[in-house]
C-alpha positions as CSV (number, residue, x, y, z in Angstrom):
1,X,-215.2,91.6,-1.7
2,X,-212.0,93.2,-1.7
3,X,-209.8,93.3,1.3
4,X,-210.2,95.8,4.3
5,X,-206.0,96.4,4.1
6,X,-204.9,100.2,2.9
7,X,-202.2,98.9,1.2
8,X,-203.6,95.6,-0.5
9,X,-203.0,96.4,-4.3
10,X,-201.3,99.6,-4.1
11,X,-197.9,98.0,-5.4
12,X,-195.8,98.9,-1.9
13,X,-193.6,96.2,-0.9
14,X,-193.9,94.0,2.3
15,X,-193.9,95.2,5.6
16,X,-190.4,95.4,7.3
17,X,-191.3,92.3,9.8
18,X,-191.5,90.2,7.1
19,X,-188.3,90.4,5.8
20,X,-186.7,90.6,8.8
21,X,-188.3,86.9,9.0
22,X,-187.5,85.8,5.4
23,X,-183.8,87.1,5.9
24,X,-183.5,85.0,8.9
25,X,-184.8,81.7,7.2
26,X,-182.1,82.4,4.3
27,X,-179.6,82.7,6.7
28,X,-180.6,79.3,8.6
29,X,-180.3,77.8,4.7
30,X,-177.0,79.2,3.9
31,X,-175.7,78.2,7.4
32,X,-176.7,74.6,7.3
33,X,-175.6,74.2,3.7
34,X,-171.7,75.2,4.9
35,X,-172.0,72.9,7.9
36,X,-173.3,69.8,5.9
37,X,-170.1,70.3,3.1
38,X,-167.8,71.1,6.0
39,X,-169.2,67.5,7.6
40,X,-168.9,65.6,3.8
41,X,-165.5,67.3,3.0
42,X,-163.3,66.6,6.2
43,X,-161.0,63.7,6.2
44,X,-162.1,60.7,8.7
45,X,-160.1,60.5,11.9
46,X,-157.4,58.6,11.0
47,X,-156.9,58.8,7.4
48,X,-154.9,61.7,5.3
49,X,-156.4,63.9,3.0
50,X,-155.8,64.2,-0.8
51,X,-155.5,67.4,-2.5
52,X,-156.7,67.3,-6.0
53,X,-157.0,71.6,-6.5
54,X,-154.9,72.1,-9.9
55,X,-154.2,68.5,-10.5
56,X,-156.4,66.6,-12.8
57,X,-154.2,63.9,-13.1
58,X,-153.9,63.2,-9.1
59,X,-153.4,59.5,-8.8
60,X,-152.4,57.5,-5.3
61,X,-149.0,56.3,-5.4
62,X,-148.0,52.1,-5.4
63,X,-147.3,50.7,-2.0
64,X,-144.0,48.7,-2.2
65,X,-143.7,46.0,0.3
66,X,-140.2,45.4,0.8
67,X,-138.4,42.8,-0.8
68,X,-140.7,42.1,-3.1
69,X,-140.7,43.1,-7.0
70,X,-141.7,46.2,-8.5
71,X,-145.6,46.4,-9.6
72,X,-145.8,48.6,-12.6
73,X,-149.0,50.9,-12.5
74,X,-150.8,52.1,-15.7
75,X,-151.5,55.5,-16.1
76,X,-152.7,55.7,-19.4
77,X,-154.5,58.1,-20.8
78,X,-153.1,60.6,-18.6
79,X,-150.3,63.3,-18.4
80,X,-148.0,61.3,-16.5
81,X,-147.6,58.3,-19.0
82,X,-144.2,59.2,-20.0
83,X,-143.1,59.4,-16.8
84,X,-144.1,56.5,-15.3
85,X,-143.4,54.7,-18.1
86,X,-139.6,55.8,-17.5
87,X,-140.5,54.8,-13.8
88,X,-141.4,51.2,-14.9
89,X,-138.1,50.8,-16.7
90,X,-136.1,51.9,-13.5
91,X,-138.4,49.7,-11.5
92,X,-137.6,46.9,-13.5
93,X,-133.7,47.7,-13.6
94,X,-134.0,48.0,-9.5
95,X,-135.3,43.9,-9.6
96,X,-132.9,42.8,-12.1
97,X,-129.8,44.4,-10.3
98,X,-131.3,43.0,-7.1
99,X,-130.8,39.3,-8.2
100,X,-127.5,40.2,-9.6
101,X,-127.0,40.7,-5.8
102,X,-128.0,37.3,-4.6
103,X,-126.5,36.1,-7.5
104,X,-123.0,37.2,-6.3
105,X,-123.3,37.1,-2.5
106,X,-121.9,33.8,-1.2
107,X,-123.2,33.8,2.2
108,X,-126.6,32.8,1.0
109,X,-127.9,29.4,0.3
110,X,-127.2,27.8,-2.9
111,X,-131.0,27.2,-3.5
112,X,-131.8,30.9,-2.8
113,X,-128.6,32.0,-5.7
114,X,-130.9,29.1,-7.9
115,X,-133.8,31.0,-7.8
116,X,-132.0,34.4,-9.0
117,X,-130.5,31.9,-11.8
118,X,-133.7,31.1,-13.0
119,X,-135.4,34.6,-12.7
120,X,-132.4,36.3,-14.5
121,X,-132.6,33.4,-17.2
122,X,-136.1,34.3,-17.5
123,X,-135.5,38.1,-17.7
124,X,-133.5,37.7,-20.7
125,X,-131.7,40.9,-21.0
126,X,-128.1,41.3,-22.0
127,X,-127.3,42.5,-18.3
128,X,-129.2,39.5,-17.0
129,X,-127.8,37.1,-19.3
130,X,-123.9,39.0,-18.9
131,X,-124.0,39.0,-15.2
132,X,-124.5,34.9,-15.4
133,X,-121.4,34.3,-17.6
134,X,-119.4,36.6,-15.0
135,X,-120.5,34.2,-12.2
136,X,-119.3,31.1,-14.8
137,X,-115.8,32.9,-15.1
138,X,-115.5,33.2,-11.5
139,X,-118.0,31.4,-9.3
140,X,-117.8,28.1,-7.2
141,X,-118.1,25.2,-9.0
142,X,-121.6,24.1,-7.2
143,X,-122.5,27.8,-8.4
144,X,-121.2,27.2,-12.3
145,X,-122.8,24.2,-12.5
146,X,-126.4,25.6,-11.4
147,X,-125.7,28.3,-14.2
148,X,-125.1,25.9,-16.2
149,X,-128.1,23.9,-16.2
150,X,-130.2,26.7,-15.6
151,X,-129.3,28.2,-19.2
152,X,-131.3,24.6,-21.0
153,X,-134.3,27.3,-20.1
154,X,-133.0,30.1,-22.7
155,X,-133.5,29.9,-25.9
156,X,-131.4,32.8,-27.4
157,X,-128.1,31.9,-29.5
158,X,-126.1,33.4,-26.9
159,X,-127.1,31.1,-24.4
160,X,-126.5,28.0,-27.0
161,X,-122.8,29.4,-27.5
162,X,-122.3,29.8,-23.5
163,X,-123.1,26.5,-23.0
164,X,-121.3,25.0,-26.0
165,X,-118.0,26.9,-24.7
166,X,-118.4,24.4,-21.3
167,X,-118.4,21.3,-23.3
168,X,-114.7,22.2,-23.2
169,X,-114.4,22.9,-19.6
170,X,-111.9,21.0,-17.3
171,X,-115.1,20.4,-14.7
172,X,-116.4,17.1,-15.6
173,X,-119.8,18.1,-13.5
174,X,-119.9,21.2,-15.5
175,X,-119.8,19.4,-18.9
176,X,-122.4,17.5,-17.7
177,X,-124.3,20.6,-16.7
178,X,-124.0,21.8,-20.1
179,X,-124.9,18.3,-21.8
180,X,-128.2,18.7,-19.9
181,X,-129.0,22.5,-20.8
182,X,-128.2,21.8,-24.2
183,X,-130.7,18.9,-24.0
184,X,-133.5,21.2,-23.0
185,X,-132.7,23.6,-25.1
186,X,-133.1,21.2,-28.5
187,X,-131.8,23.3,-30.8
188,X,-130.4,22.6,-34.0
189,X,-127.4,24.1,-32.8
190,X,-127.5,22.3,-29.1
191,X,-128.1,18.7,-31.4
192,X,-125.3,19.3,-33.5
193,X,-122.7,20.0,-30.2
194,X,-124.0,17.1,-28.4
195,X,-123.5,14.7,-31.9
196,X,-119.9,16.2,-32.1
197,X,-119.5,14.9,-28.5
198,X,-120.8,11.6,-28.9
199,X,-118.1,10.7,-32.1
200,X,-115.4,12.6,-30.3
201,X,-112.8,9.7,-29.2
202,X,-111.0,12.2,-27.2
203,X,-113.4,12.7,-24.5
204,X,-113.9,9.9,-21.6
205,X,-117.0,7.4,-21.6
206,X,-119.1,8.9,-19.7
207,X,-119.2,12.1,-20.9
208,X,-119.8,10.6,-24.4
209,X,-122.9,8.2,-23.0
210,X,-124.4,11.7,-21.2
211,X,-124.5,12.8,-24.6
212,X,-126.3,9.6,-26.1
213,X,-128.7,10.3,-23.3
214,X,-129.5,13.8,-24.2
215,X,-129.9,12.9,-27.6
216,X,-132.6,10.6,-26.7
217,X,-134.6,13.2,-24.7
218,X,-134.6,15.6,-27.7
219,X,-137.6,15.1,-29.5
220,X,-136.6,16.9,-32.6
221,X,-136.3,14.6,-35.8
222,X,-132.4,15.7,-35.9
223,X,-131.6,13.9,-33.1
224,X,-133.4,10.8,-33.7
225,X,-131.2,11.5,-37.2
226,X,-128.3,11.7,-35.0
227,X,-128.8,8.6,-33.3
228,X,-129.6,6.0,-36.0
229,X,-126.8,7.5,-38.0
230,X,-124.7,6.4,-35.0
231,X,-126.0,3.1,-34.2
232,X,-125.0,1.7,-37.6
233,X,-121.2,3.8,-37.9
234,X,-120.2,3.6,-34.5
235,X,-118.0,0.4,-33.6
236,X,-117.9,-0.2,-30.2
237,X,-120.6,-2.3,-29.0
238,X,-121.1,-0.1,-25.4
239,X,-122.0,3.0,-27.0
240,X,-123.9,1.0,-29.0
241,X,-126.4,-0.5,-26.8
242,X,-126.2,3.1,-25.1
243,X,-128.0,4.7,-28.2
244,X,-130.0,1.6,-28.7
245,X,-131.1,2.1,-25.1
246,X,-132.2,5.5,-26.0
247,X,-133.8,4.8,-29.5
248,X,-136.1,2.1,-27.5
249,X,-137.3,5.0,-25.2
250,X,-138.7,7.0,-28.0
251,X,-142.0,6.7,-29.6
252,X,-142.6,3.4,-31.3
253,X,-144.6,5.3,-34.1
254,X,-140.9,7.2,-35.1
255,X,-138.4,4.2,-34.4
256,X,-139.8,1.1,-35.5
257,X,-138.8,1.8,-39.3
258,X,-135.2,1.5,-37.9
259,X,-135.2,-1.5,-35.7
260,X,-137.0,-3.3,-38.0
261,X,-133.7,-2.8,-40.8
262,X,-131.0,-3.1,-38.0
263,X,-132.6,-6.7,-36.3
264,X,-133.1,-8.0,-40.0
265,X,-129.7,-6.7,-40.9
266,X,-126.8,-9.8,-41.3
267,X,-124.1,-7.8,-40.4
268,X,-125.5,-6.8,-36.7
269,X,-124.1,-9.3,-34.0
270,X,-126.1,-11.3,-32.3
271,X,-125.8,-9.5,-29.0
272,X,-126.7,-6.3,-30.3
273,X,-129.8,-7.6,-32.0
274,X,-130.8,-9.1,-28.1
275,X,-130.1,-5.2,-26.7
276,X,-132.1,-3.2,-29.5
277,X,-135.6,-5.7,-28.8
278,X,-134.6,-5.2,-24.9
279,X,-134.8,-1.8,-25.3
280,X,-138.2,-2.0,-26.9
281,X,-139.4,-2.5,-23.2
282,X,-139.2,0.8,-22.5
283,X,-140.9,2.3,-25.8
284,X,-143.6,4.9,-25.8
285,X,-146.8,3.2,-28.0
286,X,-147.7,-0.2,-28.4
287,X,-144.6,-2.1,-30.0
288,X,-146.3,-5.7,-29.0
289,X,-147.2,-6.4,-32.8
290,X,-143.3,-6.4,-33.7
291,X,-142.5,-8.3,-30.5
292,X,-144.0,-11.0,-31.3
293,X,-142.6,-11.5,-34.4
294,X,-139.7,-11.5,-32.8
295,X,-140.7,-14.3,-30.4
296,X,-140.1,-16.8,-33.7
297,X,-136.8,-15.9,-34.3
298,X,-134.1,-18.9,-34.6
299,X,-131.9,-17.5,-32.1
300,X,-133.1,-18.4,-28.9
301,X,-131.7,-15.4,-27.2
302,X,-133.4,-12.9,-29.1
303,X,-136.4,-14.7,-28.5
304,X,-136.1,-14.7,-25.0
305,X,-135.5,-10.9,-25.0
306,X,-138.8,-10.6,-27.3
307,X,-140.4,-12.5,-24.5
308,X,-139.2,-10.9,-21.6
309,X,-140.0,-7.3,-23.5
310,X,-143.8,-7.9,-24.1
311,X,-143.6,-8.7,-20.5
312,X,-142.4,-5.3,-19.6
313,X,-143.7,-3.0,-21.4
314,X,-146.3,-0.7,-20.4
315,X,-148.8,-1.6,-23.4
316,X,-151.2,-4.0,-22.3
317,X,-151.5,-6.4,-24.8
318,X,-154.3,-8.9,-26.4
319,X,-152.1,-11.2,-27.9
320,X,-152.9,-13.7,-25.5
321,X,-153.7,-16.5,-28.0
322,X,-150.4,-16.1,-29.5
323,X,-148.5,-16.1,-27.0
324,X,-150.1,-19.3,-26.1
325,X,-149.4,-20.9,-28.8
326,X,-145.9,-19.8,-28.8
327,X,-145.4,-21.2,-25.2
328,X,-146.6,-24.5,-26.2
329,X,-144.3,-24.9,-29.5
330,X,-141.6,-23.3,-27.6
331,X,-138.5,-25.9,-26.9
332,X,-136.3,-23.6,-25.0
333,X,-137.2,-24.0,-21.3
334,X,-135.6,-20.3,-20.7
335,X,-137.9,-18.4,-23.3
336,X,-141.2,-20.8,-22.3
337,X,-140.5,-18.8,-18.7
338,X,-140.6,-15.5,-20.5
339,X,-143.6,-16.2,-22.5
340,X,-145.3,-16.9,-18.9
341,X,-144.5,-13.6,-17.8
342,X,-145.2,-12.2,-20.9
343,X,-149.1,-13.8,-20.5
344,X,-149.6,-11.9,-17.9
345,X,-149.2,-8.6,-19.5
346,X,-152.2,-9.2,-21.4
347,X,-155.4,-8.8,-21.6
348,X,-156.8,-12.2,-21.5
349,X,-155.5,-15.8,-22.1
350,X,-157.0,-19.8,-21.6
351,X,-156.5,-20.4,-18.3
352,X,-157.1,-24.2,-19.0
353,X,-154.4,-24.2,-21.5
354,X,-151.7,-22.4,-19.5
355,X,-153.1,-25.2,-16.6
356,X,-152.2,-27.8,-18.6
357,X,-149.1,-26.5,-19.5
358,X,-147.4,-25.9,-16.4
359,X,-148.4,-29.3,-15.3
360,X,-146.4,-30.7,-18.2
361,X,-143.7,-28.3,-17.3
362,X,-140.4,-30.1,-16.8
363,X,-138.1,-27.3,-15.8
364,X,-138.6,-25.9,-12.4
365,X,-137.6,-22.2,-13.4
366,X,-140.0,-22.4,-16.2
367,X,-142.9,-24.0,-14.0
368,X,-142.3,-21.3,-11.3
369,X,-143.0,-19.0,-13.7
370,X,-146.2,-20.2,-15.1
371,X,-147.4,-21.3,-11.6
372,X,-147.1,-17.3,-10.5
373,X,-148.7,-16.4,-13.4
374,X,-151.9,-18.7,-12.1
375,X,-151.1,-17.8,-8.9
376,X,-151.8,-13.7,-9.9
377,X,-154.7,-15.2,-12.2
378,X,-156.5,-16.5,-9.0
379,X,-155.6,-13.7,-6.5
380,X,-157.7,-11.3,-9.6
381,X,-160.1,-13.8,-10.2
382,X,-161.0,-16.2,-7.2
383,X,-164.0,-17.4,-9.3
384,X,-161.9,-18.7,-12.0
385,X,-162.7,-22.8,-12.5
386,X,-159.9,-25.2,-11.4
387,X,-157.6,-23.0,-10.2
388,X,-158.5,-23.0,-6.6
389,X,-158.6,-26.7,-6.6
390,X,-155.3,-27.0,-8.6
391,X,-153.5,-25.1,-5.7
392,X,-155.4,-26.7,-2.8
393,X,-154.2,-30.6,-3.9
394,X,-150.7,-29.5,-5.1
């Protein structure tokens, strides 16, 4: 049934009221849509807006707190990398002439002008590494000896030669100073210096035994050259025992090869022979195997120093059987005394035997000794048989 309406069909458009209404709904639309991207687009109370129209490379600036260094900020990938690479390098100029600053101002602490040493050593650069051999030419002493041991921490040649020209300085703190930076560095350079020190009659004793010293903190097989070739060419008996000293603080594994030909050799004197197994008490590794060899040799005083060595080092030992047996075959009441204290730097050992042993003991020094070694044995082990008893009736 078709519709009673004139129009229906005939192809007229709607009547005016209706699109009077459907304007109206369009412009309720349109209206909201402004509002809602006037709402999303405003800045929040408080805060600043950003303008990004024409800039595609818009990017928020680093906050620099002050006093603090420079923060470098990528921008790769964008327009601006060259410049903010050329920033970065300014940046980076700013903090190094900053600590040139501290550097040179002497109203501040000398622990504050340390740090700006170190940072500056650090850095590296030829203006760093200039401005700290302006402060040698003309700062304090305290300050040119802070420089001074501060550069042991750079590894360039130039560093090597600054230090190498204070060897020659009339400061004896500042030699020093420069002993010790050459030490950390470990150059071949810095060993070579230090071993032109150490034969250099000229200079006073103890500059020549901080040298020895370095030497024996440099872990590089040229100064472990260095030192042996000085232990058998150098003639007086202090320096001497100095590099002995500081050959026995080394690694066993490296030095043994040499103590073993110097203590065999004939022509060493008898009381350098006692210093190079005393200083075997302070060796890195386990050096108890080659101490107790030592513990039968005919002089009584290198014996003693075998003794007292196993007794000191820090290798725990599990010669305890042989030490024993030592003890009891030993005649010299001095070195039986050692071999007590030695006992108890092992492992294990008869407690029975070492009992009977101090009871036969007829000199006091060498029965004190063995009684504190039962005395420890019993305050470790209360358990242990005999030994409470032995103490309780004697």
């Amino acid at each position: 049934m078709r519709p009673n309406n004139p129009e229906a069909g005939s192809g007229k458009g709607p009547r005016p009221a209706v699109i009077i209404t459907t304007l109206a709904a369009a412009g309720l639309v349109v209206l909201a849509v402004v509002l809602l991207f006037r709402h999303t687009s405003s800045p929040r109370p408080g805060t600043t807006p950003v303008s990004t129209v024409g800039d595609t490379t818009a990017q928020s600036a680093p906050t620099v707190v002050p006093g603090s260094a420079p923060v470098a900020v990528s921008t790769a990938g964008t327009n601006t990398e060259k410049v903010a690479s050329t920033g970065a390098v300014a940046q980076v100029q700013t903090s190094v002439n900053d600590l040139i600053k501290i550097l040179n101002d002497p109203s501040l602490p000398l622990e504050e002008r340390k740090k700006a040493i170190k940072a500056l050593v650090q850095d590296g650069s030829p203006e760093a590494i200039g401005a700290l051999k302006n402060a040698l030419a003309s700062g304090t002493d305290e300050l040119r000896v802070a420089i001074a041991e501060g550069l042991g921490a750079c590894a360039s040649l130039d560093c090597t030669l600054v230090l190498q020209g204070l060897l020659n300085d009339a400061n004896a703190a500042l030699v020093k100073a420069a002993v010790q930076g050459l030490a950390l560095q470990g150059s071949p350079q810095a060993i070579a210096a230090l071993t032109q020190l150490l034969y250099d009659s000229q200079r006073s004793a103890d500059i020549r035994e901080v040298a020895i010293q370095a030497l024996g903190t440099i872990h590089q097989p040229g100064a472990l050259d260095a030192l042996t070739q000085a232990a058998l060419n150098l003639n007086d008996e202090g320096f001497v025992t100095e590099i002995l000293t500081a050959l026995g603080s080394r690694d066993f594994s490296e030095t043994q090869g040499f103590f073993q030909n110097y203590l065999r050799s004939p022509t060493v004197p008898s009381d350098l022979r006692v210093a190079a197994v005393e200083a075997l008490a302070q060796a890195q590794g386990d050096p108890t195997a080659f101490l107790l060899t030592l513990v039968s040799d005919p002089n009584a005083d290198v014996r003693n120093a075998a003794a007292w060595a196993l007794s000191a080092t820090e290798a725990t030992g599990t010669a305890g059987a042989q030490l024993l047996g030592l003890l009891q075959a030993e005649s010299d009441p001095g070195v039986r005394a050692r071999l007590y204290q030695a006992l108890g730097n092992q492992e294990s050992y008869d407690t029975a035997s070492v009992l009977s042993a101090v009871q036969q003991e007829k000199d006091p020094a060498a029965q004190v000794a063995g009684l504190d070694l039962l005395a420890k044995t019993l305050a470790e082990n209360p358990s242990t048989p005999g030994l409470e008893s032995f103490f309780d009736q004697t």
